[in-house]
C-alpha atoms as one frame of an Amber mdcrd trajectory, in Angstrom:
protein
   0.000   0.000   0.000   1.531   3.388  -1.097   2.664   5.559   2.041   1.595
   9.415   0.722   1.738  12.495   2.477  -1.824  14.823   2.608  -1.376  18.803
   3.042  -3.899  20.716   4.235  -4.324  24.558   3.365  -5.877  27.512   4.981
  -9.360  26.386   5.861  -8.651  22.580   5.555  -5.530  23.469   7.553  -7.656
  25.086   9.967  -9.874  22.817  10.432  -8.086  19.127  10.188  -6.260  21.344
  13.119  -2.830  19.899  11.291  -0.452  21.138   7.975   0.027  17.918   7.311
  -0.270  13.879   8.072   0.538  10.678   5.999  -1.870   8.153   4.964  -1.657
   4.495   3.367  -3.942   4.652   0.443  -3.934   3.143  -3.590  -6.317   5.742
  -4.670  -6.861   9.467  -3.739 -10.492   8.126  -2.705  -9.207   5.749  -0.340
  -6.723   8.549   1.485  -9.918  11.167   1.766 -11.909   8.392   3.303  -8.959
   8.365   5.372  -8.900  11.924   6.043 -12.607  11.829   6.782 -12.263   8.740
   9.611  -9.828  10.751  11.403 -11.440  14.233  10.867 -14.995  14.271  11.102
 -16.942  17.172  11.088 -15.983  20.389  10.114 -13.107  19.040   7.679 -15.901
  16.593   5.845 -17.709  19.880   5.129 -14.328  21.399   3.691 -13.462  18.769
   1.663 -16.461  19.226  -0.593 -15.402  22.341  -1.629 -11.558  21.721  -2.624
  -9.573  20.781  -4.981  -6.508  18.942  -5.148  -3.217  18.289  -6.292  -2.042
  14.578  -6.839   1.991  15.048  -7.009   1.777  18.179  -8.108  -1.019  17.411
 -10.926  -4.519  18.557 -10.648  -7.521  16.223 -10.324  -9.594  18.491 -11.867
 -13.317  16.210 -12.690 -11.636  12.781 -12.264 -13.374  10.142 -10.285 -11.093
   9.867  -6.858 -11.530   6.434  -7.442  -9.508   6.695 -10.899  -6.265   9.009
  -9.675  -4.155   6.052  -8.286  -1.309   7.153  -5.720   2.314   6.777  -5.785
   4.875   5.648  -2.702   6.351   8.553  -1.124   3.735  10.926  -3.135   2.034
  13.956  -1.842  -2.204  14.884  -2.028  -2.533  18.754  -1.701  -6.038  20.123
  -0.786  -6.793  22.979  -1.548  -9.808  25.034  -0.431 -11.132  28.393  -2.280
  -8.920  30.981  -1.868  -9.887  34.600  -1.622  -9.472  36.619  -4.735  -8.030
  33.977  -7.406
């Protein structure tokens, strides 16, 4: 099972209450169910509003189920950010 690293920004930052944490997950669905196990509440209600970075790449529309993780990689999420 790939070993990846999830960053949080500002709000998801804020509200996983951490900049950072790693996860073992295949898929970038498997590492937010993670994420959502250790975090309920007010980070769930984050998550639906960010996007996120998959070694640098964005998801964009892809099924989570479909972006498939790497060893060592790293899952950004990324909330709106004011002005841009």
């Amino acid at each position: 099972m790939p070993k990846v690293t999830v960053r949080y920004w500002a709000a998801a930052k804020a509200a996983a209450g951490v900049a950072e944490e790693p996860y073992e997950a295949a898929t970038l669905a498997e590492a937010l169910a993670g994420v959502r196990e250790r975090h309920p509440g007010e980070l769930e209600r984050v998550l639906r509003r960010c996007s996120f970075l998959v070694d640098g790449d964005p998801v964009g529309t892809r099924g989570h189920e479909t972006v498939w993780l790497a060893d060592g990689g790293t899952v950004e999420v990324l909330p709106p950010f004011a002005g841009g």
